[in-house]
C-alpha positions in Angstrom: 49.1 114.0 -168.2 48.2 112.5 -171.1 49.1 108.8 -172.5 49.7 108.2 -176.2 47.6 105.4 -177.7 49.5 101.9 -177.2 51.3 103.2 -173.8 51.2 102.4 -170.8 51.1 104.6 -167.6 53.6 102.5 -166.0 56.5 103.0 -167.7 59.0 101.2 -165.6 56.2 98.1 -165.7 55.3 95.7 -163.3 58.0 95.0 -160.5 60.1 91.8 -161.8 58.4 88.5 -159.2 55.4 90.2 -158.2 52.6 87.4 -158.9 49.6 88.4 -160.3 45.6 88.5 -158.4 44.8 85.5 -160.6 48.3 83.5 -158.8 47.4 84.7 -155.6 43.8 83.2 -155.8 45.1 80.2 -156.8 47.9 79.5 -154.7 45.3 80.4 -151.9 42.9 77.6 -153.2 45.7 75.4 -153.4 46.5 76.1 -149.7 43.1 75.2 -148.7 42.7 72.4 -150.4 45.9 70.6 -149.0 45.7 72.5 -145.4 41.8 72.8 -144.4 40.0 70.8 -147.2 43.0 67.8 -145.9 41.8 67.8 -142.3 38.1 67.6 -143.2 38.9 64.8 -145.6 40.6 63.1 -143.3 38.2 63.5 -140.8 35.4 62.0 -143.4 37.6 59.0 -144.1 38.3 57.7 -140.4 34.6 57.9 -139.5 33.3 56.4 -142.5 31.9 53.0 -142.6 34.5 50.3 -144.3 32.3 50.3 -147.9 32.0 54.0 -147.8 35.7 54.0 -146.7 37.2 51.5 -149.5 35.0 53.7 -152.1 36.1 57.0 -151.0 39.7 55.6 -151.2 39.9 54.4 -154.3 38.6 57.7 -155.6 40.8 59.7 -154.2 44.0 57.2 -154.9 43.3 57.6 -158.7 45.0 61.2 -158.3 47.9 60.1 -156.3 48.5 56.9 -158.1 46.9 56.4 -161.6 45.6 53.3 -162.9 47.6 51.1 -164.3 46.4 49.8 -168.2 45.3 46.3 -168.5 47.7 44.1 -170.5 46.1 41.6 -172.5 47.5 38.7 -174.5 45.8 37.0 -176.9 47.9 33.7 -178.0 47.0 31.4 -181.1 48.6 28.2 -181.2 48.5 25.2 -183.4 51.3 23.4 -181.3 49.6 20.3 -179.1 50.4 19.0 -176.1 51.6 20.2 -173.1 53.1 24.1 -172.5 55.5 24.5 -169.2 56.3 28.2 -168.3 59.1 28.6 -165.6 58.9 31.6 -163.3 62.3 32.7 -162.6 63.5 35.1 -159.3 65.4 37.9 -160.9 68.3 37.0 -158.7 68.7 33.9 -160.9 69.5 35.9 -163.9 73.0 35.8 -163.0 73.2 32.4 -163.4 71.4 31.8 -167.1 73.4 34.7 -168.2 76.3 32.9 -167.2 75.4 29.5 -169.2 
């Protein structure tokens, strides 16, 4: 049997949800690496020491919850005297809005 240039031997193609060697290899690390690689980290973490702990941590937290960007205000006044800020419980709300 001969193939013309361009055409496959499998006509009918590959079967419609069949994943491919490349997903299989990675769905396989990713198994790993929340099954077996969990345990061992787990296992690092509770019997490291308390610096090692806090540092290994905060390494690992930067991929569950990223870092919030700093917010910084720079304020140029001429005004003098004296500036009074009021912090307000958002329950309050209610009640300016109905002034």
């Amino acid at each position: 049997m001969s193939f013309k240039k361009g055409q496959s031997g499998n006509l009918k193609g590959k079967p419609k949800g069949t994943l491919s060697q490349k997903t299989i290899a990675w769905e396989n690390l990713g198994n790993f690496i929340t099954e077996t690689g969990a345990q061992r980290v787990k296992s690092i973490l509770t019997t490291s020491e308390p610096e090692d702990f806090i540092k290994y941590y905060t390494i690992l937290l930067e991929y569950f919850k990223p870092k919030l960007g700093r917010l910084e205000s720079k304020v140029e006044s001429k005004v003098e005297g004296q500036l009074t800020i009021n912090v307000i419980n958002p329950t309050d709300l209610d009640l300016i809005n109905k002034l």
